[in-house]
Structure formats: structure tokens, C-alpha cells
C-alpha positions as MATLAB code, in Angstrom:
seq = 'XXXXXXXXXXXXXXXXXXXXXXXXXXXXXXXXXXXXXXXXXXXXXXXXXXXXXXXXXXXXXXXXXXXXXXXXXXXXX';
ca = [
      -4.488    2.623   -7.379;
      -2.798   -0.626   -6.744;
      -3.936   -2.618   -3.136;
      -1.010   -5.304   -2.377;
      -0.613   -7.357    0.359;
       2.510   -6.960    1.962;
       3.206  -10.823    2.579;
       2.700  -12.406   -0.700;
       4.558  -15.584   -1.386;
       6.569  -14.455   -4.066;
       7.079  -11.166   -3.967;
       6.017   -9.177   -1.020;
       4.399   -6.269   -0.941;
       7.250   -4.005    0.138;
       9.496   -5.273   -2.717;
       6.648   -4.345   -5.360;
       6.382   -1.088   -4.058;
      10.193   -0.419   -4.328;
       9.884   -1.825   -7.726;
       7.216    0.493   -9.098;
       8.675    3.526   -7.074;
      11.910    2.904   -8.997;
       9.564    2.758  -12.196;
      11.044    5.668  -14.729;
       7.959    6.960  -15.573;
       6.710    9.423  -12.832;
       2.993    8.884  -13.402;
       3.239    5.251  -13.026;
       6.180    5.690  -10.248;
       3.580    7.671   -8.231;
       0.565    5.361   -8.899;
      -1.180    5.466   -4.853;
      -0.646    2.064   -3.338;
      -2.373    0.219    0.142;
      -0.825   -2.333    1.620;
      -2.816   -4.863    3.471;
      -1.526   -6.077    6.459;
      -2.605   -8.112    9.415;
       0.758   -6.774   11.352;
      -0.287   -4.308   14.031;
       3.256   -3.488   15.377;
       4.299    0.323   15.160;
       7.817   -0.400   14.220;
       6.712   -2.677   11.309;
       3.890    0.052    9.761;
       6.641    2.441    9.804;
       8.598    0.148    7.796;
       5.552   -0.539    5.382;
       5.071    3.114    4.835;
       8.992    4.261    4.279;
       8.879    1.678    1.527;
       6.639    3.905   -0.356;
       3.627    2.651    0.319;
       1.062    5.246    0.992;
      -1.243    3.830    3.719;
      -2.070    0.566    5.071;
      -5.670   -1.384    5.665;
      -5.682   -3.372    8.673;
      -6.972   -6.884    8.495;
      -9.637   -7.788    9.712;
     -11.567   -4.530    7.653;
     -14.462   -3.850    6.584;
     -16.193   -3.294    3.019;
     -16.598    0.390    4.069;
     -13.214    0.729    5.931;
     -11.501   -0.430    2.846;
     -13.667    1.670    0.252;
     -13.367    4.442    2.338;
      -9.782    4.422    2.191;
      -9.385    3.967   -1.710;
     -12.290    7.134   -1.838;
      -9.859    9.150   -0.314;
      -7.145    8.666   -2.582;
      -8.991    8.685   -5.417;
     -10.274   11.997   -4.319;
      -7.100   13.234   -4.927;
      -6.550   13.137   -8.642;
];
């Protein structure tokens, strides 16, 4: 699993998921990946998640909120 935020200062978030997407190896290609976002807007999530990434954490989240999300795709190996 690989948690990214989507604003980094080189290299956002989006662009590394395209990157590992694009990876040759499907296994690492398919690896689950959150992106962590303070950006609320509709329009933009979509965005996020037709990138590749899977699902997004909200900022401000919890401990839980953000443990609970990572259980769930771990749950599905």
C-alpha cells in the first residue's frame, strides 16, 4: 500500500500514481494507493481517483479514519 499526498512539491501525487500505474510489472502496477488531500471539491476527487488512485483520506482525519481505510484494503489481498 503506498499513502501519497497529492500536492507534494516535487512530484505530486497524481503524477506518481500515473507513474507506478504505467509500471510493467502488474503486481507492482496494481500496488493500492490513498491519496491525501485537503481538497474537498467534487470535480477535483474525481480527478484524483481517474488518475488511478484508489481512494482518498480527507485532511483533517483521524488515527482511526485513516487506519480504517488502509484495513480495508489490506483486507483485500
Amino acid at each position: 500500500m503506498l499513502l501519497t499526498d497529492i500536492q507534494m512539491p516535487e512530484m505530486g501525487g497524481i503524477e506518481l500514481t500515473r507513474i507506478i500505474r504505467a509500471y510493467p510489472e502488474k503486481a507492482k502496477a496494481s500496488i493500492p494507493i490513498l491519496g491525501v488531500t485537503a481538497n474537498v471539491l467534487e470535480e477535483d476527487r474525481k480527478k484524483y481517483i481517474d488518475s488511478g488512485i484508489d481512494d482518498l483520506v480527507l485532511k483533517p482525519f483521524s488515527e482511526k479514519d485513516l487506519i480504517d481505510k488502509m484495513a480495508s484494503y489490506l483486507k483485500k489481498d
